[in-house]
C-alpha positions as CSV (number, residue, x, y, z in Angstrom):
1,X,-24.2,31.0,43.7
2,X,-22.6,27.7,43.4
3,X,-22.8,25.1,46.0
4,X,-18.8,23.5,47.4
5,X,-19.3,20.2,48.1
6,X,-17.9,18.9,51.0
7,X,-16.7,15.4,52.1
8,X,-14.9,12.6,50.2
9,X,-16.6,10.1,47.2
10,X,-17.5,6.6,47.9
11,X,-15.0,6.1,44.8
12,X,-11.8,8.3,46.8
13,X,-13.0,6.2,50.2
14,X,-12.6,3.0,48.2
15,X,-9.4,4.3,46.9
16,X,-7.5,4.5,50.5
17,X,-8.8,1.6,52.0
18,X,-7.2,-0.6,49.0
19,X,-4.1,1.5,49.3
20,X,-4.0,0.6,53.7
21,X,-4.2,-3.1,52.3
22,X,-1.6,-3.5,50.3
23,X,0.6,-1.3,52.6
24,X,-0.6,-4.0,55.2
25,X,-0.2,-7.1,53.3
26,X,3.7,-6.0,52.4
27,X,3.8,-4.3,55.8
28,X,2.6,-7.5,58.4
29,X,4.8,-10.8,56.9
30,X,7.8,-8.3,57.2
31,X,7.3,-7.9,61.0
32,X,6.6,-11.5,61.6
33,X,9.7,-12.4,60.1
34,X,11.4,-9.9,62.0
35,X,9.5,-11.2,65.5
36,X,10.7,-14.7,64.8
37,X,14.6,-13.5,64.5
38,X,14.1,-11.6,67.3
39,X,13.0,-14.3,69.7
40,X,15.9,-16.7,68.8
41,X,17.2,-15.0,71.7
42,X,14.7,-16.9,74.0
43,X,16.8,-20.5,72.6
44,X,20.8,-18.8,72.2
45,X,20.6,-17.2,76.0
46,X,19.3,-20.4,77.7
47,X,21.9,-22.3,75.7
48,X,24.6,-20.0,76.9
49,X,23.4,-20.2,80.1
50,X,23.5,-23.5,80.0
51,X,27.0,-24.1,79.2
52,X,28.1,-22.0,81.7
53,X,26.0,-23.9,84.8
54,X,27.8,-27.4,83.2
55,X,30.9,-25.8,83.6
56,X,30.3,-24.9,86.9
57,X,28.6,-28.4,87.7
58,X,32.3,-29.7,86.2
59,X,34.2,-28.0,88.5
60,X,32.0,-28.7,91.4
61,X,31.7,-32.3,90.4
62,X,34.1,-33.6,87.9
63,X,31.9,-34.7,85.3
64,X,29.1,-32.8,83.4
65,X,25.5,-32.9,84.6
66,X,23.1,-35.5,82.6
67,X,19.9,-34.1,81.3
68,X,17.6,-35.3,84.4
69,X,20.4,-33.3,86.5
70,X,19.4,-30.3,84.1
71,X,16.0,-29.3,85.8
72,X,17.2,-30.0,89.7
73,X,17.8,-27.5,91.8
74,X,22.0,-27.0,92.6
75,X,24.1,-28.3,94.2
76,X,22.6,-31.3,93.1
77,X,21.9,-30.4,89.3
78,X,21.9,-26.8,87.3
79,X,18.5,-25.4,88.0
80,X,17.4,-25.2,84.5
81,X,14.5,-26.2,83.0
82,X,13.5,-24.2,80.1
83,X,14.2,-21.1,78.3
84,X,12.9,-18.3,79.6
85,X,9.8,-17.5,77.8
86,X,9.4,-21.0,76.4
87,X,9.6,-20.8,73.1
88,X,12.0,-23.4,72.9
89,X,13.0,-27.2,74.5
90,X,16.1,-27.8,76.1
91,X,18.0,-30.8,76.2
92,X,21.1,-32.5,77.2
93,X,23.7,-35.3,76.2
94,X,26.5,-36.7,77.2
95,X,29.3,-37.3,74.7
96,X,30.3,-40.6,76.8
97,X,28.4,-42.3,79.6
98,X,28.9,-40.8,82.8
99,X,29.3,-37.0,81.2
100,X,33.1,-36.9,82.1
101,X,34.3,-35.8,78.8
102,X,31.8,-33.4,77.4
103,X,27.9,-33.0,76.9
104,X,26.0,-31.1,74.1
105,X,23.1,-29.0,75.4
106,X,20.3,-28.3,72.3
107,X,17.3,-26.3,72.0
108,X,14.5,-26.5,69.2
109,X,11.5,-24.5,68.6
110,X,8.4,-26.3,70.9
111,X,5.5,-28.1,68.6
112,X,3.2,-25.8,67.4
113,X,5.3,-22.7,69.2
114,X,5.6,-19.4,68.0
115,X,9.1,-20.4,66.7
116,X,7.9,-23.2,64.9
117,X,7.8,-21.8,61.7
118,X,11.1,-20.5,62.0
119,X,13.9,-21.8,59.8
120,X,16.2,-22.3,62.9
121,X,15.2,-25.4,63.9
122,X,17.6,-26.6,65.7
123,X,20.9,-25.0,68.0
124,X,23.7,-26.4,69.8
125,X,26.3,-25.7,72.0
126,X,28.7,-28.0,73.6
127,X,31.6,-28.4,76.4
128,X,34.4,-26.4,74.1
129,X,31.6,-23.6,73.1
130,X,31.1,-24.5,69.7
131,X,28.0,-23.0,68.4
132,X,25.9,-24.5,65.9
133,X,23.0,-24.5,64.4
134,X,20.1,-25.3,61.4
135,X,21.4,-21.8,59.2
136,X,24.5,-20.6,60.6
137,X,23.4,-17.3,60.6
138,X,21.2,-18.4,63.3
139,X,23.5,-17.7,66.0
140,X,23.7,-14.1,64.9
């Protein structure tokens, strides 16, 4: 009568756990990369956002609202301090003084961020809806 053996080898054991490590190793930069896209959202939302409050402030006011007018509350300014999860910084300027003519609103990745090793450093929009930004594909 012969004995089965039954269980798996220190050698098979050793086997699948450097298989689950190389699967990892391939498997975990991939998703980060695909995390980081994903949360551009955060910057081109608030950006969009923002263009649309402006354009309401314009109407309201005839002239665009300055970047201290960004963070007060309406009527008096547009109510928007950050992006939504804060990821990002967002900022204003005026294309003349006095923002009657047009303003750029612009949103980078904050210092030491989740999106600061992104490649998209840097997007735009401004008072005619141009969108722009570090890669163009950004935007997308």
């Amino acid at each position: 009568m012969t004995k089965t053996q039954t269980g798996v080898t220190l050698i098979e054991l050793v086997i699948v756990m450097v298989i689950i490590g190389i699967l990892a190793a391939i498997a975990v930069p991939s998703y980060r990369q695909y995390v980081i896209r994903s949360q551009r959202v955060d910057a081109t939302s608030a950006l969009l956002r923002l263009a649309t409050a402006q354009e309401k402030f314009y109407l309201q006011n005839n002239r665009y609202a300055t970047n201290a007018e960004r963070v007060t509350a309406p009527p008096a300014g547009l109510g928007i301090p950050g992006t939504e999860h804060g990821w990002y910084t967002l900022a204003t300027a005026c294309v003349v003084a006095g923002c009657a003519s047009g303003f750029t609103a612009t949103a980078v990745p904050v210092a030491g961020g989740p999106q600061a090793s992104d490649a998209c450093q840097l997007f735009q929009v401004n008072d005619r809806g141009v969108k722009t930004a570090t890669i163009p594909k950004c935007w997308n």
